[in-house]
C-alpha positions as CSV (number, residue, x, y, z in Angstrom):
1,X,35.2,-11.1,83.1
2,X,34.2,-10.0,79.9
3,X,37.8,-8.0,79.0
4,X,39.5,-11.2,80.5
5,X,37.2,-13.5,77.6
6,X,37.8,-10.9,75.3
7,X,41.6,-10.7,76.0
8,X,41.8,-14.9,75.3
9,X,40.1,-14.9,72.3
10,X,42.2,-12.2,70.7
11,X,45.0,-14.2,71.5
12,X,44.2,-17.0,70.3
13,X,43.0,-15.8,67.2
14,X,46.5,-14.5,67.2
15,X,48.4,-17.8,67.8
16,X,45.8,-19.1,65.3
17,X,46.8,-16.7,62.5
18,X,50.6,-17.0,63.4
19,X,50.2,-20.5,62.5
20,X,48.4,-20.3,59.0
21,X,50.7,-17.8,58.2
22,X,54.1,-20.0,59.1
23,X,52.7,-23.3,56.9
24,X,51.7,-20.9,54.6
25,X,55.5,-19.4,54.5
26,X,57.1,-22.8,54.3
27,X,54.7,-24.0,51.7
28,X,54.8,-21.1,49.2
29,X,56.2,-21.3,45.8
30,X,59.8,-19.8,45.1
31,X,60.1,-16.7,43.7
32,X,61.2,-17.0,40.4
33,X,60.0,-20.4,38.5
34,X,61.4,-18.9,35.7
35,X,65.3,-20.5,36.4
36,X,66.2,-23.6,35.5
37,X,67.5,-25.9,38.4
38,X,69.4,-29.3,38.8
39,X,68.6,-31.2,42.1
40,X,70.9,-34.1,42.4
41,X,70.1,-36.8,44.9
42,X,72.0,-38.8,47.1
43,X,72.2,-42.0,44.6
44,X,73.2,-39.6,41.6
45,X,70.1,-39.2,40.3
46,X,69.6,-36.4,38.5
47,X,66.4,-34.1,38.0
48,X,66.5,-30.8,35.2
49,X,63.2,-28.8,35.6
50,X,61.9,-25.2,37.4
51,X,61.3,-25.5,41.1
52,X,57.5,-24.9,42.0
53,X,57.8,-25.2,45.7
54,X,59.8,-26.2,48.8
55,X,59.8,-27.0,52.0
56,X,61.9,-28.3,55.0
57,X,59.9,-31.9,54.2
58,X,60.8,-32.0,50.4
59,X,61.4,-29.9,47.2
60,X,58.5,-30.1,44.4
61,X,60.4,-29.7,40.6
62,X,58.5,-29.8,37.7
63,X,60.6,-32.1,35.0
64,X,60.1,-32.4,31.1
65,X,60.4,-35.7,31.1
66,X,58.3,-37.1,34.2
67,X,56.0,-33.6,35.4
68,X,55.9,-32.8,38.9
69,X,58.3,-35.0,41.2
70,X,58.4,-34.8,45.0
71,X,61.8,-35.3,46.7
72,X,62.6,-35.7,50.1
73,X,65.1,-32.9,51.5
74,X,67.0,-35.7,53.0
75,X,67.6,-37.7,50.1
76,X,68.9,-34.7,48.3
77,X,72.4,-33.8,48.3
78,X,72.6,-30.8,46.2
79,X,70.6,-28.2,44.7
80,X,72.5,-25.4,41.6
81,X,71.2,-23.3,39.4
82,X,71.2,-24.2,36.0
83,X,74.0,-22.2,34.3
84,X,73.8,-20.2,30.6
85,X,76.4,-22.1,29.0
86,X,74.6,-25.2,30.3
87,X,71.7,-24.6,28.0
88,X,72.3,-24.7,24.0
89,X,70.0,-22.6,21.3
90,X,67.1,-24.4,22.1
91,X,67.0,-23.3,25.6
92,X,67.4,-27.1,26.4
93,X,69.8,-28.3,29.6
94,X,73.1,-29.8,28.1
95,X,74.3,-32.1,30.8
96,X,78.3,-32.6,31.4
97,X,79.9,-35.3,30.7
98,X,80.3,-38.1,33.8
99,X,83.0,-39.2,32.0
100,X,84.7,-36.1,30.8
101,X,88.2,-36.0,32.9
102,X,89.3,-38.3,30.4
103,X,90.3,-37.9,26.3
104,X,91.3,-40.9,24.5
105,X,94.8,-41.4,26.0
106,X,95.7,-38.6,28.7
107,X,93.5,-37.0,31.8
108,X,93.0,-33.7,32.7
109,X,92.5,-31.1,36.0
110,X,89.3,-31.7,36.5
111,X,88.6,-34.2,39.2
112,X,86.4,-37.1,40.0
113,X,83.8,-36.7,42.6
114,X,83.7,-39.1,45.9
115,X,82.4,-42.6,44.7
116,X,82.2,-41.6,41.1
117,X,83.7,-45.1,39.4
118,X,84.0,-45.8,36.0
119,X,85.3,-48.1,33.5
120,X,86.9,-47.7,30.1
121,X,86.6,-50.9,27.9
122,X,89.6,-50.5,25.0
123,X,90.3,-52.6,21.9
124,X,93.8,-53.2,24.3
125,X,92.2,-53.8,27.7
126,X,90.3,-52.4,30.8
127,X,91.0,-49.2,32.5
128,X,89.1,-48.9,36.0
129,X,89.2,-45.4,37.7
130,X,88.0,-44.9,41.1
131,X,87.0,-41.4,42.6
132,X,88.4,-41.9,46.2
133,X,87.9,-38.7,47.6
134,X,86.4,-35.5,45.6
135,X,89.9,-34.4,44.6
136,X,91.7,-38.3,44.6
137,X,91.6,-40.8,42.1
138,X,93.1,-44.0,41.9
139,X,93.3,-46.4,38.6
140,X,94.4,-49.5,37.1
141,X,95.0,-50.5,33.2
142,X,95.9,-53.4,31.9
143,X,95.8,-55.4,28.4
144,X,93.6,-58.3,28.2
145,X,97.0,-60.7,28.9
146,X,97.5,-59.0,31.8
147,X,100.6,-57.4,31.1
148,X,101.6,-54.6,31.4
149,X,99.7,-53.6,34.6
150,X,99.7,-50.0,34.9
151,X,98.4,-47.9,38.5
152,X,97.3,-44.4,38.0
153,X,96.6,-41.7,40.9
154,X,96.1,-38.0,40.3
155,X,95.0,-35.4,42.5
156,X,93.2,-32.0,41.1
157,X,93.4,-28.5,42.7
158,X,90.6,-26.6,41.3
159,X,91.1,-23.2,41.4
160,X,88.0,-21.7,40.4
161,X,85.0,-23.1,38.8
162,X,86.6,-23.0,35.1
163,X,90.4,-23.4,36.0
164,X,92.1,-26.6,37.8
165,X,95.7,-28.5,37.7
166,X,96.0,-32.1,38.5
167,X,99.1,-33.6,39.6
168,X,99.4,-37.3,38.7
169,X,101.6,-40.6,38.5
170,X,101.8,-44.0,35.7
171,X,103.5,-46.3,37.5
172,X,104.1,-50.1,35.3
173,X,105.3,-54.0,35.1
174,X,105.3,-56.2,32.8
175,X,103.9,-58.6,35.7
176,X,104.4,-61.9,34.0
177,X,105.7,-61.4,30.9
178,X,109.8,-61.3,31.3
179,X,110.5,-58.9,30.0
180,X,111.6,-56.6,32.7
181,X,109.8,-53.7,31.3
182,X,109.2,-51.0,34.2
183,X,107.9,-47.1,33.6
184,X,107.2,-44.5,35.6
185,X,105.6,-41.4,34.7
186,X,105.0,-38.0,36.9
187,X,102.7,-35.3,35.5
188,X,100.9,-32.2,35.8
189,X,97.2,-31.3,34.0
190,X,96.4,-27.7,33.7
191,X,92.7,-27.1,32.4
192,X,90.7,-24.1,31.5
193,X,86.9,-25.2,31.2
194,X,84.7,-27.5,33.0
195,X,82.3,-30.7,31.6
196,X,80.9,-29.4,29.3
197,X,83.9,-27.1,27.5
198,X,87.5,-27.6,28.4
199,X,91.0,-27.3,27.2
200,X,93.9,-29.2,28.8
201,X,98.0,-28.9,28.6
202,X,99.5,-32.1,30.4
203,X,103.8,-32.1,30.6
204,X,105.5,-35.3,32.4
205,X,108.7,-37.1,32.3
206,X,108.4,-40.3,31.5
207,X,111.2,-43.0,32.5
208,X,111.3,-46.8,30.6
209,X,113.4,-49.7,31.9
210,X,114.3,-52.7,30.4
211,X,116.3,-56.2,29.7
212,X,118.5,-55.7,26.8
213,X,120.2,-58.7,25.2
214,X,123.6,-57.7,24.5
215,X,126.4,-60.4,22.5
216,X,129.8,-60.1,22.8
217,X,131.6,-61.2,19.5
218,X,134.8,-61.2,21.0
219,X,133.1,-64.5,23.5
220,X,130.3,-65.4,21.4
221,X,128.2,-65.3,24.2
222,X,125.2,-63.0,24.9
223,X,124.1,-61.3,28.6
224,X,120.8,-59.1,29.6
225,X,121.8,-55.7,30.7
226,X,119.1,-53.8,32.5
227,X,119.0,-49.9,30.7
228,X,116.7,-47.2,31.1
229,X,115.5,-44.2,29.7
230,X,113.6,-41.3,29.6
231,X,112.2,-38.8,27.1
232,X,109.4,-35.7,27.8
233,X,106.2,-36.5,26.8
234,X,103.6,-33.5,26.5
235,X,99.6,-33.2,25.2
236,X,97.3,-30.8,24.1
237,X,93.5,-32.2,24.3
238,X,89.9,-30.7,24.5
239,X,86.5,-31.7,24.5
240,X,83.5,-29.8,23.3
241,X,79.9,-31.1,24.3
242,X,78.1,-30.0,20.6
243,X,74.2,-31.4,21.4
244,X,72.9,-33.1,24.4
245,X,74.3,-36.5,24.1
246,X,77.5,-35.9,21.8
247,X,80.6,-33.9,22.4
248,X,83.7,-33.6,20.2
249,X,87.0,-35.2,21.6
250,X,90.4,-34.3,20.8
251,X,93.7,-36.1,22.4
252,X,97.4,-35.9,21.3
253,X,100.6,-37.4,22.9
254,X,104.1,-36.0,22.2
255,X,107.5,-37.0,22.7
256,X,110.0,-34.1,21.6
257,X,112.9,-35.3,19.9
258,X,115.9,-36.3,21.8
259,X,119.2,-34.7,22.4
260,X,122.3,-36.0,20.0
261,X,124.0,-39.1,21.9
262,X,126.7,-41.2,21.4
263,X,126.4,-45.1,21.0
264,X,128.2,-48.6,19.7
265,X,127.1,-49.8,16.8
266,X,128.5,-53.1,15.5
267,X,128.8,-54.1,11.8
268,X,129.9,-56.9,9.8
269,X,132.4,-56.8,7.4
270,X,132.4,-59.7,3.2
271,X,134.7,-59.6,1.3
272,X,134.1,-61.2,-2.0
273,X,135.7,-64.4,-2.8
274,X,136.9,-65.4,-6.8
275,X,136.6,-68.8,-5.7
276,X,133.0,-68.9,-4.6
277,X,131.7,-65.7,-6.6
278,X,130.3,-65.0,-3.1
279,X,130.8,-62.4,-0.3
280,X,132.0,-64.0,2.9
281,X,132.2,-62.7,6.1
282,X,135.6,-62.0,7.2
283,X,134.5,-60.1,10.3
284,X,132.5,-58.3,12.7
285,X,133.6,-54.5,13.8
286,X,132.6,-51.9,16.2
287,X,132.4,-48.1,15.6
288,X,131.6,-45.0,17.5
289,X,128.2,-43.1,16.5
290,X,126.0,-40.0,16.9
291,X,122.2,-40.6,17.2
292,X,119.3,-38.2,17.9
293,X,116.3,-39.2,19.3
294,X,113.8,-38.6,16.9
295,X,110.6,-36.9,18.1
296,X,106.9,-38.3,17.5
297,X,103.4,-37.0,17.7
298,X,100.0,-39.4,18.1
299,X,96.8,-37.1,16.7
300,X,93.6,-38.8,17.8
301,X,89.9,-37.0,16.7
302,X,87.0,-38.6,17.1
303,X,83.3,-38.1,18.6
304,X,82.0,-39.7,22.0
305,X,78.2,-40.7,22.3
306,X,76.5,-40.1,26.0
307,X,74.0,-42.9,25.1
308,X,72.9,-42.3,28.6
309,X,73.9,-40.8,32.2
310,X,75.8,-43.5,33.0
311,X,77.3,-44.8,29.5
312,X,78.9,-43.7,26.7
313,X,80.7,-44.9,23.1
314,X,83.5,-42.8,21.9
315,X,85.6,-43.9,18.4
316,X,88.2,-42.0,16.7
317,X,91.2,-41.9,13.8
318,X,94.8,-41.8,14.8
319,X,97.7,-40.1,12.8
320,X,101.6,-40.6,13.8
321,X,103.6,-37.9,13.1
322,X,107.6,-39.0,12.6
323,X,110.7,-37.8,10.4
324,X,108.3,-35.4,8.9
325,X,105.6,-37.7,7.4
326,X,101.8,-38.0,8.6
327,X,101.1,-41.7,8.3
328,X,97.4,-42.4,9.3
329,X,96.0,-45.8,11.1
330,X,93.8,-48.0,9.9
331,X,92.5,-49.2,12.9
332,X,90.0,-47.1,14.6
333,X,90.4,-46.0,18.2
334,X,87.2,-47.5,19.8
335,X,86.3,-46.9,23.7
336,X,83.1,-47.8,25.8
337,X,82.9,-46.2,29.1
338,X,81.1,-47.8,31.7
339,X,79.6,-45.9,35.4
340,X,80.3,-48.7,38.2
């Protein structure tokens, strides 16, 4: 009797001590406290601290801004390390930028994540992007006449962490406006970088249509004649995130100059008249040309202010390029981006 009373308590002393020592496993601290960690929640809230403990219930993360926080496991949907070249000279977490697959003008590889809307408030007009899957986009810009309208879609392949290609289209009306204006644009994106540091070639064909008015001399009467035409257009842009809220931007758009074509140019034609002391049109003639399409460059700088996670105010200088002179605008490129 006494072995068999013996024999219980043992075991449960054993089941006992099992059980201390599995809440004790789940509850214990992680290893290293040391590492930096970003813990992203369901609602895109974000917490930067060092992990203290975890457990299937919830993840305890001790912040700089708001101590110890608790989070539910199931309100959390991911969990990273924080990365070296996330962290500047001060040892301080440099977030990237929610708004950093676009420049100024052009877009790059990277892609926006599932749900991640934003708007872009120009001088010109909106520009709404919408993150419909985690490598889809779809967009719209306008002017603040409504005209042109202009729908963007681009999807990204990312290769690796710091390499990705986006494949995108610019299709436009003039809606309202009469003008018949119509473009279409294909491109690709290739980028080397990520949020916080990236460089980005872009390449694309873009194709213009239009109503021409056209007078025949020989009828005196004038007809619209729908034409078209299309020209390469290439960029070369960056963005480097220098401190914790600002980051240096740097956009271009090119269009190579043209191959020689041929064209109709009409002129008139005085001769001067003793009579009046005037010239006076006698005539108007046609003749035969050779044109080449002369090339441009746009150069837009400028700075963009991450006034907070789901903000930010970028402005910049513009320089055209043309028949070899630099001619600067006045007029400052001014952007406010906007997290929907």
């Amino acid at each position: 009797m006494k072995l068999k009373l013996t024999s219980l308590i043992i075991l449960l002393m054993c089941i006992f001590s099992l059980n201390i020592f599995s809440q004790e496993n789940l509850e214990q601290p992680v290893s290293d406290t040391t590492k930096m960690h970003v813990i992203t929640k369901n609602d895109r809230t974000r917490f930067v601290g060092k992990i203290i403990s975890q457990d299937p219930r919830e993840v305890l993360i001790e912040t700089k801004e708001m101590g110890l926080v608790a989070i539910p496991r199931h309100e959390i949907r991911e969990i990273r390390e924080v990365e070296t070249r996330e962290l500047n000279v001060k040892g301080e977490f440099v977030p990237g930028e929610v708004f950093a697959t676009r420049y100024f003008i052009t877009t790059n590889g990277l892609s926006i994540a599932k749900g991640e809307n934003y708007m872009i408030w120009h001088i010109f007009g909106p520009d709404i992007q919408f993150g419909v899957s985690e490598n889809f986009g779809l967009g719209v810009m306008t002017s603040w006449l409504g005209a042109p309208i202009i729908g963007t879609a681009k999807y990204s392949i990312p290769f690796n962490e710091n390499t990705s290609l986006a494949l995108g289209l610019l299709v436009g009306t003039d809606t309202w406006y009469g003008t018949g204006f119509a473009m279409a644009l294909p491109y690709a994106a290739f980028t080397i970088g990520d949020r916080i540091v990236n460089l980005t070639f872009s390449a694309g064909y873009g194709v213009l249509g239009f109503k021409e008015e056209i007078y025949n001399f020989n009828t005196g009467r004038s007809s619209k004649k729908r034409v078209s035409q299309g020209r390469m257009l290439i960029s070369f842009a960056g963005m480097f995130k220098a401190g914790k809220k600002v980051s240096i931007v740097f956009d271009s758009f090119i269009v190579p100059g043209g191959k020689k074509y041929q064209t109709t140019e009409f002129y008139e034609v005085y001769q001067f008249n003793p009579n009046t002391g005037f010239d006076e049109y006698v005539e108007t003639r046609e003749r035969n040309v050779t044109k080449k399409r002369e090339g441009f460059a746009l150069i837009l700088p400028g700075l963009r202010f991450q006034t907070d996670p789901h903000k930010a105010f970028q402005f910049g200088f513009a320089g055209v390029f043309a028949g070899g002179e630099a001619v600067p605008i006045p007029v400052p490129m001014i952007q406010f981006f906007q997290k929907l």
